[in-house]
Every structure is written in structure tokens, then in C-alpha cells.
C-alpha distance (Angstrom), angle and dihedral (degrees) to the residues before:
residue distance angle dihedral
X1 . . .
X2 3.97 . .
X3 3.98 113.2 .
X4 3.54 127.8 129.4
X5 4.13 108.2 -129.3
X6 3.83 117.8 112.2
X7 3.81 123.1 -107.6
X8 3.53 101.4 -105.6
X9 3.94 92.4 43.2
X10 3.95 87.3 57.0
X11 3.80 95.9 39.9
X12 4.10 82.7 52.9
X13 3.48 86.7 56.0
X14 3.71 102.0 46.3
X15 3.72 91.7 36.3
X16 4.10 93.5 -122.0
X17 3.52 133.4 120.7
X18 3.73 122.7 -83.4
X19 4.30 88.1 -118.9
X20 4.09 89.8 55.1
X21 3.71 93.5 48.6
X22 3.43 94.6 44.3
X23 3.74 96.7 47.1
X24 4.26 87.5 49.9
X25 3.90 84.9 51.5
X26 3.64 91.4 57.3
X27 3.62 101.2 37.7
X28 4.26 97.9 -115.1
X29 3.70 104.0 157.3
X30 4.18 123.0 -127.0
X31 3.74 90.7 88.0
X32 3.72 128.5 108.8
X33 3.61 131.8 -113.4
X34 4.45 88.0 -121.6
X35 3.92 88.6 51.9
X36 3.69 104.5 49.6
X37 3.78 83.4 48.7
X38 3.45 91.3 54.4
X39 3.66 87.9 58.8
X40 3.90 89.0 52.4
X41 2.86 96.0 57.3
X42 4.39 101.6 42.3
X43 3.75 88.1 50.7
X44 3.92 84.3 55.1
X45 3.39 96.2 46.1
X46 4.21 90.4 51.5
X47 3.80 82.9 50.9
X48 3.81 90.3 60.4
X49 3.50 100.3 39.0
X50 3.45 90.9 45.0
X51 4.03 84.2 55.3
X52 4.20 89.9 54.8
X53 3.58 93.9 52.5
X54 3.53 97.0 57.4
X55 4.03 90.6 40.9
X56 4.05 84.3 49.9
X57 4.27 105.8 102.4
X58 3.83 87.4 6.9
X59 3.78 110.3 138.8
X60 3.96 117.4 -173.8
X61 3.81 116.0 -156.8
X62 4.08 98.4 -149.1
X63 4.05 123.1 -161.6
X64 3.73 108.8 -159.5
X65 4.03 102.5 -157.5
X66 4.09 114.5 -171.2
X67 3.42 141.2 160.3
X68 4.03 108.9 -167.2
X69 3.51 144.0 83.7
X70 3.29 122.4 -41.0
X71 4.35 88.1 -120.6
X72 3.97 84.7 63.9
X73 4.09 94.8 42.8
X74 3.96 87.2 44.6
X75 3.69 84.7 56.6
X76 3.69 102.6 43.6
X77 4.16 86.3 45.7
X78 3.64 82.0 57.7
X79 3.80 102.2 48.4
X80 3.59 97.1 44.2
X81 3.86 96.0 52.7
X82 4.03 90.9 43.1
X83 3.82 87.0 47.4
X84 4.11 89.6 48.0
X85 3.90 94.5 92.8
X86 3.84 99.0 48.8
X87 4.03 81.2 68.8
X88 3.52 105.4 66.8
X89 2.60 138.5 151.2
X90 3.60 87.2 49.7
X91 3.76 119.2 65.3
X92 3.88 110.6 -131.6
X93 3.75 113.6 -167.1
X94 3.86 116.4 -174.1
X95 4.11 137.5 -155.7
X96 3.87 114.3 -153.1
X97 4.10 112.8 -138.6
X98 3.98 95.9 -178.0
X99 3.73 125.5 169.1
X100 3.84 126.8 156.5
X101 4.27 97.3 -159.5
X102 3.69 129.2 8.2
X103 4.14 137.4 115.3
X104 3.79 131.0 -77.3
X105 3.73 86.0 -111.5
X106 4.13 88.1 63.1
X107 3.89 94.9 45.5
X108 3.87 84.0 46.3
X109 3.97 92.2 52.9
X110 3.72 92.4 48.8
X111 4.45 90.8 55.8
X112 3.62 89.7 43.6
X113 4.13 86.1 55.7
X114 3.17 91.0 46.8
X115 3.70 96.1 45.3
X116 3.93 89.3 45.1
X117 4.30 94.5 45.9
X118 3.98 87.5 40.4
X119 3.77 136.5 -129.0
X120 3.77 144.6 -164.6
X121 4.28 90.5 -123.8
X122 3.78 141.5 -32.0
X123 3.81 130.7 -138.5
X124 3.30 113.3 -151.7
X125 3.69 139.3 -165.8
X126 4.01 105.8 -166.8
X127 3.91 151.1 147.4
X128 3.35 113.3 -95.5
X129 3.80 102.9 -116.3
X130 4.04 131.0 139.0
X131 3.10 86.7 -113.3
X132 3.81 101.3 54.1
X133 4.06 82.5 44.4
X134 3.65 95.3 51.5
X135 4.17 84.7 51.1
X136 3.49 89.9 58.7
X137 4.07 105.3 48.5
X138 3.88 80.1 52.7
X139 4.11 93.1 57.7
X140 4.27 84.1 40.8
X141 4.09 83.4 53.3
X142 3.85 91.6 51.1
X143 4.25 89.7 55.2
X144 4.72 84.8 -103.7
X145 3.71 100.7 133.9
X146 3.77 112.1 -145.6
X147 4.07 125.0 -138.1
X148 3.92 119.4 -167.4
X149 3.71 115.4 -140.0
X150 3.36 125.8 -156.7
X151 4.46 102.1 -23.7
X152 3.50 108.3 35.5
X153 3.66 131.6 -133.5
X154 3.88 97.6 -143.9
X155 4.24 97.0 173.0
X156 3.64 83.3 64.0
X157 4.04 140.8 94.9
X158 3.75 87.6 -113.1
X159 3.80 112.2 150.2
X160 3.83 87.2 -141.2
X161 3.68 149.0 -44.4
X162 3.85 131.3 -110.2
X163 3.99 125.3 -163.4
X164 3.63 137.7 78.7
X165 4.24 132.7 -53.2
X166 4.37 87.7 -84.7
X167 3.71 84.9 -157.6
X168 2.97 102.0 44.4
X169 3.75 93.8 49.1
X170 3.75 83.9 48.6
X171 3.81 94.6 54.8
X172 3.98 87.3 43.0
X173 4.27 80.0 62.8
X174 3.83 91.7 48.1
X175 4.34 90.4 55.6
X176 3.54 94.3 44.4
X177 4.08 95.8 41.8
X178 3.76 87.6 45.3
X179 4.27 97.2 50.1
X180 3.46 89.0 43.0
X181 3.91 90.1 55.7
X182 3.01 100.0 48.0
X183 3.24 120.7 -179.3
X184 4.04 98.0 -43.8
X185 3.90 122.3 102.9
X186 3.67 136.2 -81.4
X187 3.65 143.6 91.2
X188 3.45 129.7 -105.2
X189 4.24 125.7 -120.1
X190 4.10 111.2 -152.1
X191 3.99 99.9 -165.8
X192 4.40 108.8 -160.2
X193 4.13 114.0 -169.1
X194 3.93 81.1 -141.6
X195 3.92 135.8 -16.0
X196 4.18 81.7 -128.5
X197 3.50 98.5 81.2
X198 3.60 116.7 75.9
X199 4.18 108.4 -147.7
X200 4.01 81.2 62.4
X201 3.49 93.4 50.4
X202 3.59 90.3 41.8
X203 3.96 92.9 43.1
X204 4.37 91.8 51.8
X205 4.05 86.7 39.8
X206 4.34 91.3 53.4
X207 3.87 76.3 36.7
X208 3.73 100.1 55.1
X209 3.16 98.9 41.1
X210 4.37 97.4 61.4
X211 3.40 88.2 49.1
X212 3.63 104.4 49.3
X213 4.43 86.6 49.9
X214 3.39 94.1 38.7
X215 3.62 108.4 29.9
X216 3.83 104.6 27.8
X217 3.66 93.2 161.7
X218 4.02 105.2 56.4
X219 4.00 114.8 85.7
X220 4.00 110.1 -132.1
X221 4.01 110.5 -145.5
X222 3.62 122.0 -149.5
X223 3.30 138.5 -144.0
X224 4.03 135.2 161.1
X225 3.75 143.6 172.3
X226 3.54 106.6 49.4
X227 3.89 86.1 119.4
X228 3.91 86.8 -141.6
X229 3.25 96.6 -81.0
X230 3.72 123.9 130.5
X231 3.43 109.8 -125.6
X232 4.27 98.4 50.8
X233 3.95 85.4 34.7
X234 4.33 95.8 59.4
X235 3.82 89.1 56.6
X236 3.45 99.6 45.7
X237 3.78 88.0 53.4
X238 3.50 95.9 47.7
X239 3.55 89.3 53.0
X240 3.58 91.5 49.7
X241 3.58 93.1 50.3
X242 3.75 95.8 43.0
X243 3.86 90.4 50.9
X244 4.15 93.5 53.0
X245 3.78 120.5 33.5
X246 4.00 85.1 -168.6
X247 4.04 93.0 72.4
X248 4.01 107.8 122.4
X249 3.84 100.6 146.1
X250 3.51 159.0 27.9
X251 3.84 161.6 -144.1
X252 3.09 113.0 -171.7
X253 3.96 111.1 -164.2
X254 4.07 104.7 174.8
X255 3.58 102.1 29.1
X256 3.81 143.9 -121.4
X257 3.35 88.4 141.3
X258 4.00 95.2 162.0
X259 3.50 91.9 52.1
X260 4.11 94.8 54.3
X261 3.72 91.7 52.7
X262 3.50 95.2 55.1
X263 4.28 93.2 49.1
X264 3.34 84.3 51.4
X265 4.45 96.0 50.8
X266 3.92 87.7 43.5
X267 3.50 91.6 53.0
X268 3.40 88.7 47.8
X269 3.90 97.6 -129.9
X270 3.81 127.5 133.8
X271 3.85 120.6 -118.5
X272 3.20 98.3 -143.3
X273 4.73 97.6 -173.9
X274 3.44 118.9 7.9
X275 3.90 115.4 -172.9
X276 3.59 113.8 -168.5
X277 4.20 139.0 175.7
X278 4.10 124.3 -136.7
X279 3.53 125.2 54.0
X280 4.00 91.0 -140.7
X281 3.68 124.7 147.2
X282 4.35 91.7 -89.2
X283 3.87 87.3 51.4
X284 3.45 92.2 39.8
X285 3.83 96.3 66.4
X286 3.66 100.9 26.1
X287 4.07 79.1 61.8
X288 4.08 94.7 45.2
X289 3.96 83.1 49.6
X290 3.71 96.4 51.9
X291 3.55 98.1 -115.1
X292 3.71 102.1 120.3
X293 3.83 122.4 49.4
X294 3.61 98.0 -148.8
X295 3.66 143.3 -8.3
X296 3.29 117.5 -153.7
X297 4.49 109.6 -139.4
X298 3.57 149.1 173.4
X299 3.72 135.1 175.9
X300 3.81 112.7 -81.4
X301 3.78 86.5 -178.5
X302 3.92 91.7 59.7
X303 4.46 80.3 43.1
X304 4.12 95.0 53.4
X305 3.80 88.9 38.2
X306 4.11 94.0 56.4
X307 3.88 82.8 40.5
X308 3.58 92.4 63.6
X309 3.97 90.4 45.0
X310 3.69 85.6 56.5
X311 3.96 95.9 59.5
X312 3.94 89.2 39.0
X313 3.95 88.4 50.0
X314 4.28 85.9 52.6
X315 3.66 98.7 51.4
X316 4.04 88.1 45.3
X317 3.66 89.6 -111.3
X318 4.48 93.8 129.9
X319 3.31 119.9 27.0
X320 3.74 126.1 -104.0
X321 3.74 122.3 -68.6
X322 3.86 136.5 163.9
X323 3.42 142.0 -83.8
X324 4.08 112.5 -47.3
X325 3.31 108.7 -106.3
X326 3.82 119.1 -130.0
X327 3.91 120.9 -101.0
X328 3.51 109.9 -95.6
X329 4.38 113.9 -116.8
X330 3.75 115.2 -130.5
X331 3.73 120.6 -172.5
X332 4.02 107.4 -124.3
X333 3.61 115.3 -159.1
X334 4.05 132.2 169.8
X335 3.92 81.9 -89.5
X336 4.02 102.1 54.0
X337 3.79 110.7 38.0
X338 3.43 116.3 151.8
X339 3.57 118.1 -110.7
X340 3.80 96.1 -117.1
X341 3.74 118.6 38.9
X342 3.51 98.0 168.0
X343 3.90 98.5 89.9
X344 3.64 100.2 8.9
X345 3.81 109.9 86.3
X346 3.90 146.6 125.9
X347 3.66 131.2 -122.7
């Protein structure tokens, strides 16, 4: 029973005597089964009061670094400030770096700001470019732990990544899009913002990879760099569509989602299962109107609230813990929607 409180601070604690706790600590016999439990469980409650008083008076300057559309930012904005509270008694105060387009050299510039100005951590949502890697060992050099959100950068010094299994959210798409086929015709369209980011290649990799073993005989057509946005993402679909007459459905993994809809409606062909990712407020009515099969979500909150344990954890602020665990995927349909959409969302 490894901890590091002295005897009389845990037999305070547990209200015991300093000779019972120290005869459960070394395993003499003569004690009950309730009492050594009660030990347990004071040296566990030290541990986390121990953990508030070095959180009490901590402030944490936090950079929030993303390239994506501004529905995603919106939503990560959201979750962070409605997940704020749950950290006390630390104080985490956060700068928003959004941009919805731009180069690897513009991303880069913003880190190396932020690396220059200083800051207690950055989450960052990024392509997965030297460059952008390179960036990042530099804000690791200057003592500015790094947290991936959402598409991971895992050649980097990032202290850790939060989000959900990509490919296995991608091969969750590929079972879904394939029952809901059936065994009728039509090819499928995967639409990716950019190939740059890695949880979309990782998503259309866990993707591909179902349908070719399960559904040999169904053609997957691809399309990328419409940055989910609506304007660049209509005339890539129409082009898609134009080029194969087969098209009947879709998984969309980087968004646009309005924008596909409508190529398909002016082309005047039926999409017949659309699977999609991020419960944000586009998906979040085009699912209430029944004009998306599925979208595929997790809890960002839960994401931006393990990111913040992740800068706290570098700076020696929370103890130690284990690997993050990946977000868990739920299947939203028209049936299931979470009661509040507004900070609960996927990217």
C-alpha cells in the first residue's frame, strides 16, 4: 500500500490510532476487514486533497490552435467554456487561434507566436505536415506542452492526443453504409476536407478497408479538398455525380454536409444513406429532418476536458495517470439525439 503521507496524518484522517494504521500498512494481522478499508480509502482521500491544493491559485494560460470550419471551432469554443467549471480549483483561461483555410507556413507562424509570447499549453487541431511537426518540438523545447485534438500528430513531441479510434469510427461507417445497402445498387462517395489531416485519413482507411472485405462488389468514389466548406464542396459533388451515374450514397468524413445534399437535389438523384461525423448545429438539423442516416459522435466536452488534464499533468499540477483512453463512438440517429447539442459534438 505505497503512498507517501505520514502515519499520524493518515490515522487523522481515518480517525484511528497511529499503532492500527501502522500495523494495516505493514500487513500485521488483528485488524478487521472494515478498518484496513478505512485506511484505503483515507490515504486516497489525502491523495486527492493533496491534488486540490496544488490546483488551488493555479492559473493555466491555454492556446486553442485549429484549422477547420468555423461550425467545428464554434463547437469546440463552446465545449471548452461549458467544461471550464468542472476544473476548479484551477483557473483555466483560454486564447482562440481559429482559421478555416490557410498554409502550413500560417499555422506554423501562429505556434511560433505562441511559443515566442509564452503559454502554459496549446491544443491543437492541425494537418499533419513536417512542418506543423517541426512547430511543435519547438513549443516542447520552450517547456509549452502540446495536446492533439481530434487527428493526431503522432511524429511529434505531443504530450498526448484526445478523440475517438478514427478507424474505427471509419469502419463503424463502412457496417452501417453496407446494412443499409443492402444488397441493391449504387456506389458509395467518401467526401475528406483535406487528405492532410490524419483522423480523415485514418477514418476513409478503417473505412476502406470494411468495405472492400465485406462489400467487394460496391465501387467507393473519392473526393478531397473541399475543406468542408460549402461553396468548394457543391462542385466537387457535382462533379462526382456527373462523372458516375451509379452514385446513391455517402460518408461524408470532413464535412460540408449542406452543400452535398443540395448537388445531389440539383442533379436530381436520390441519396439513398448518408453517414456523416460531428454533431454540430448543420448536422444537427439535417439529422432532426431526416436527411442524414447517421452521424457518427462523441463528447468533445469529455475531449477538451482530458485536454486540459494533459497540460495540468505536464506542469506537475495532477498526478500521473495512464494512457488516455479514446472517445467512445455512438451511432446518432433521428431517434437518439442527445438532449444538448450545443457542446456535445464529434469531429
Amino acid at each position: 500500500m505505497g503512498h507517501p503521507f505520514p502515519i499520524r496524518e493518515i490515522a487523522r484522517q481515518a480517525g484511528l490510532s497511529e499503532a492500527t494504521v501502522d500495523r494495516v500498512l505493514n500487513g500485521r494481522g488483528g485488524v478487521r476487514d472494515s478498518t484496513a478499508q478505512e485506511v484505503r480509502r483515507a490515504i486516497a482521500d489525502l491523495d486527492r486533497q493533496r491534488t486540490q491544493v496544488r490546483l488551488v491559485g493555479r492559473t493555466f494560460m491555454v492556446d486553442i490552435v485549429m484549422q477547420s470550419p468555423e461550425r467545428f471551432s464554434t463547437a469546440v469554443r463552446a465545449a471548452l467554456e461549458a467544461e471550464l467549471p468542472s476544473l476548479h480549483p484551477a483557473v483555466v483561461r483560454s486564447r482562440f487561434h481559429f482559421r478555416e483555410t490557410g498554409s502550413a507556413g500560417e499555422l506554423v507562424a501562429v505556434l511560433d507566436r505562441i511559443g515566442r509570447r509564452g503559454s502554459q499549453g496549446v491544443i491543437l487541431k492541425a494537418p499533419d505536415v513536417p512542418e506543423v511537426t517541426a512547430a511543435v518540438g519547438r513549443l516542447a523545447a520552450a517547456g509549452v506542452p502540446v495536446v492533439t485534438l481530434v487527428t493526431d500528430l503522432p511524429a511529434s513531441a505531443r504530450v498526448g492526443y484526445v478523440g475517438s479510434d478514427n478507424r474505427a469510427a471509419g469502419a463503424t461507417a463502412a457496417y452501417l453504409m453496407g446494412q443499409w445497402l443492402g444488397d441493391g445498387p449504387g456506389n458509395v462517395l467518401t467526401s475528406l476536407s483535406s487528405g492532410f489531416f490524419r483522423n480523415e485519413e485514418e477514418r476513409e482507411m478503417g473505412f476502406r478497408s470494411v468495405m472492400r472485405a465485406r462489400y467487394p462488389g460496391r465501387a467507393l468514389v473519392e473526393i478531397a479538398e473541399g475543406q468542408g466548406l460549402d461553396t468548394t464542396q457543391y462542385e466537387l459533388v457535382r462533379e462526382a455525380l456527373d462523372r458516375d451515374p451509379g452514385l446513391r450514397a455517402v460518408y461524408s468524413i470532413g464535412g460540408g454536409n449542406i452543400a452535398t445534399l443540395r448537388a445531389f437535389e440539383d442533379a436530381g438523384r436520390e441519396c439513398a444513406v448518408f453517414v456523416a461525423h460531428d454533431l454540430d448545429h448543420d448536422n444537427t438539423r439535417l439529422l432532426r429532418e431526416h436527411r442524414l442516416s447517421a452521424v457518427l459522435h462523441h463528447d468533445l466536452r469529455h475531449d477538451l476536458r482530458e485536454a486540459c488534464h494533459l497540460v495540468m499533468r505536464a506542469h506537475g499540477a495532477l498526478p500521473p495517470a495512464g494512457p488516455t483512453l479514446p472517445s467512445a463512438i455512438q451511432v446518432v440517429t433521428p431517434y437518439n439525439m442527445p438532449t444538448n447539442t450545443s457542446t456535445a459534438t464529434v469531429r
